[in-house]
Phi, psi and omega in degrees: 000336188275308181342284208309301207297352155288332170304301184295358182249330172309318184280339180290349185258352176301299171286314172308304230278299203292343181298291186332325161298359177068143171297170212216129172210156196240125150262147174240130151222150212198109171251136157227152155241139177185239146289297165295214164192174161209153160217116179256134170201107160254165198210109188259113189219138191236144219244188191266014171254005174077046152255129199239159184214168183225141148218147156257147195280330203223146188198110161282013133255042161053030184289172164276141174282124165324111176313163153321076238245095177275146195280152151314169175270347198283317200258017163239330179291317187303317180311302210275303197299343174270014180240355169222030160264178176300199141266178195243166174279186185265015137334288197267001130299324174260006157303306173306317205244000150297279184310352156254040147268152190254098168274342159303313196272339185276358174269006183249072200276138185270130190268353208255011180280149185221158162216182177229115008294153166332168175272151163289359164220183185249166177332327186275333170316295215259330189283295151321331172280351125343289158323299189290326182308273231258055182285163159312303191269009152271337169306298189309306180299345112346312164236010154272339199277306204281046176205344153311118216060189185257022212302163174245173196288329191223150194280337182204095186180113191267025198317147173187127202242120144241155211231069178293136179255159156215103183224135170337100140088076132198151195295144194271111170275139148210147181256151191231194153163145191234013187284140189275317217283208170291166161096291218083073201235129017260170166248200199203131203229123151220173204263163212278142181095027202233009194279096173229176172274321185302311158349272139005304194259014148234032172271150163234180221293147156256143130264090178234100170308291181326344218251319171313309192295325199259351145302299172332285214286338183285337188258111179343129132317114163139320203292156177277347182317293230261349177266351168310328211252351181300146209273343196250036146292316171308317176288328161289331181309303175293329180278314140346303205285314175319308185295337176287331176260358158290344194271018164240301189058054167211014177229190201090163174314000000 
């Protein structure tokens, strides 16, 4: 008896704690056009006993709906703490994601890659050249290049993500992005019934890589939503481009 009555007093500052943060409830919603489509509506709600659960609302490929799912209490507190931290500058965001790319692996040059016209030095030419090229501050500049402007990422592809926040006595938020790039980086935070075009085009960019990260953990595994978000595109992308101008070794320092 005594035992259980300790179990129950170890949990309970558990369950306050986490009740306390007040219900809560998060729409994700994500359209892509293209050669294809996807249109996503997930539903995140955290109840006033802190218990949180997800469905999805909406599945343009006609799945059937999914029962109720409760979330860890971890991965709606990671949400909240990137949604009420500062953004980072877009510096310190590519800073950030430039150092959780692997420069070994993106140095693991295919030797059986060919172009047209042929290449112009040979492989150990291009591996080396390679080397030199893809340096730490050759890395940064690299994914300060792909964030640059508003050029897009993909030959055919129309992406759109909003994130409505509601949380008990604070003003109900969204963050939105229309970003082709990683991440979906930058996003764009206005407060809801405010989602316009003018809105939009004078809010300005957030960069909260972390705001990315903590979708992942809110979404299936599998999904296209949460695939949006996957860590190693940027990095086959940059690794691509590499191999290709290595097969010149004649442009780069």
């Amino acid at each position: 008896m005594k035992a259980w009555f300790l179990v129950v007093v170890a949990l309970c500052p558990a369950a306050m704690a986490a009740a306390a943060d007040g219900p809560m409830r998060i729409d994700v919603a994500y359209e892509w056009s293209g050669w294809g489509g996807v249109s996503e509506h997930w539903r995140i709600e955290r109840d006033v006993r802190g218990i949180t659960t997800r469905v999805r609302v909406t599945d343009s490929a006609g799945n059937q709906e999914l029962p109720k799912q409760v979330l860890p209490a971890a991965a709606v507190e990671a949400f909240e703490a990137a949604i009420g931290a500062a953004p980072l500058s877009k510096e310190a965001a590519i800073s950030l994601i430039a150092a959780r790319l692997d420069r070994a692996a993106m140095l693991e040059l295919d030797p059986k890659l060919r172009s047209v016209p042929p290449a112009s030095c040979t492989f150990a030419d291009q591996q080396a050249w390679a080397r030199r090229t893809l340096t730490v501050q050759g890395l940064h500049q690299r994914v300060r290049q792909h964030f640059k402007g508003e050029g897009v990422a993909w030959t055919d592809d129309y992406p759109v993500m909003s994130v409505t926040v509601r949380r008990q006595g604070r003003p109900d938020v969204v963050f939105l992005s229309r970003s082709q790039k990683a991440l979906m980086l930058p996003w764009k935070h206005v407060p809801i019934g405010q989602v316009n075009q003018q809105a939009l085009a004078l809010a300005p960019d957030q960069w909260r890589p972390a705001l990315s990260d903590a979708l992942t953990r809110l979404l299936p595994e599998g999904e296209a939503t949460r695939a949006r978000f996957r860590s190693n595109w940027l990095q086959h992308r940059l690794k691509q481009e590499l191999a290709l101008e290595a097969l010149k070794c004649t442009t780069g320092p």
